[in-house]
Structure formats: structure tokens, C-alpha cells
C-alpha positions in Angstrom: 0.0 0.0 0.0 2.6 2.4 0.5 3.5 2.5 -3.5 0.1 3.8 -3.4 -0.1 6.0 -1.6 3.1 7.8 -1.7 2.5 7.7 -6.0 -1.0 9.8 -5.3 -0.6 11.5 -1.9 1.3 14.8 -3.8 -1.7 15.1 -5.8 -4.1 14.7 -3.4 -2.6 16.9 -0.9 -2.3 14.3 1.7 -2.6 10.3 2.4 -6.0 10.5 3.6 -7.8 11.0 0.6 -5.8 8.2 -0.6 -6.7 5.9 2.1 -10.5 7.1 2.0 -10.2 5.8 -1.7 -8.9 2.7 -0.9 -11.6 1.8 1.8 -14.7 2.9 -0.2 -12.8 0.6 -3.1 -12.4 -2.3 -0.8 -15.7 -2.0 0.7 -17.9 -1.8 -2.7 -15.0 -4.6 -4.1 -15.2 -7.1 -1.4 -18.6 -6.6 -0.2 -17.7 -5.9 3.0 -19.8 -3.5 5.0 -19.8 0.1 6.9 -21.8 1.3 9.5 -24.2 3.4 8.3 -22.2 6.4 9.8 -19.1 5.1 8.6 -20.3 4.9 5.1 -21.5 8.9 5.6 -18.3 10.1 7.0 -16.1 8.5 4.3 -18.9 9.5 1.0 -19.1 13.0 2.6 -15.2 13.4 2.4 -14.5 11.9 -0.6 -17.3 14.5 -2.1 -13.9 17.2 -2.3 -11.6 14.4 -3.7 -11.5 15.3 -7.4 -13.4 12.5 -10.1 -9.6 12.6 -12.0 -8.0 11.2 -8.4 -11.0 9.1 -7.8 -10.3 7.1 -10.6 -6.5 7.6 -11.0 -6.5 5.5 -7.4 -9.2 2.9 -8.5 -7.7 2.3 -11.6 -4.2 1.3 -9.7 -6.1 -0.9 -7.3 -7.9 -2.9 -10.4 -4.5 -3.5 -11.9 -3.2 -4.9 -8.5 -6.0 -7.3 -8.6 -5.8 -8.4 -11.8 -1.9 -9.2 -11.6 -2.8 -10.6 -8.5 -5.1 -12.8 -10.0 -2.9 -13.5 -12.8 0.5 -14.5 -11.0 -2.4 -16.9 -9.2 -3.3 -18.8 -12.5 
């Protein structure tokens, strides 16, 4: 995780919005769920986290999953 977050956290002006990303991804991903404060906390901060970040980060997780899965085969 720390590839991650230290390749996005200049752009994003700190590691938070970075790791914000990564639970909402992991949540929706994996199914897992939030209490229903939880869930509000983390959708109402990631409201300021620009669309071009948001997907800059998911796009990196995808591609960890998929040569994860890959190396697996």
C-alpha cells in the first residue's frame, strides 16, 4: 500500500484522501460493510476528492487485482 499512496498522496494533498479511496474501493469490491455512519463520513469526504483522483486510485487498485489474479493462474 505504500506504492500507493506515496504515487497519489502529492496530488491529493495528503494520504488521507488516498486511504479514504482505498476503503470505499475495498468496501464496494469485497462486499464488506460500513456502519451506516461510517459509510456517511467516508462518502461525505471523498465529495472534495476530485473525479480525475478518484479514478486515478481505482484504476491502480484494479491493476493490483488483476496481476494478483494473474500470477495466481
Amino acid at each position: 500500500m505504500g506504492w500507493l499512496i506515496t504515487k497519489h498522496m502529492k496530488t491529493a494533498g495528503s494520504a488521507a484522501p488516498v486511504w479514504a479511496l482505498f476503503i470505499q474501493w475495498a468496501v464496494d469490491k469485497y462486499g464488506q460493510s460500513l456502519d451506516h455512519h461510517a459509510r456517511r463520513l467516508l462518502s461525505d469526504f471523498l465529495k472534495a476528492v476530485s473525479p480525475e483522483l478518484q479514478a486515478a486510485v481505482h484504476r491502480d487498485l484494479e491493476e493490483v487485482v488483476v496481476r494478483t489474479t494473474s500470477s495466481q493462474e
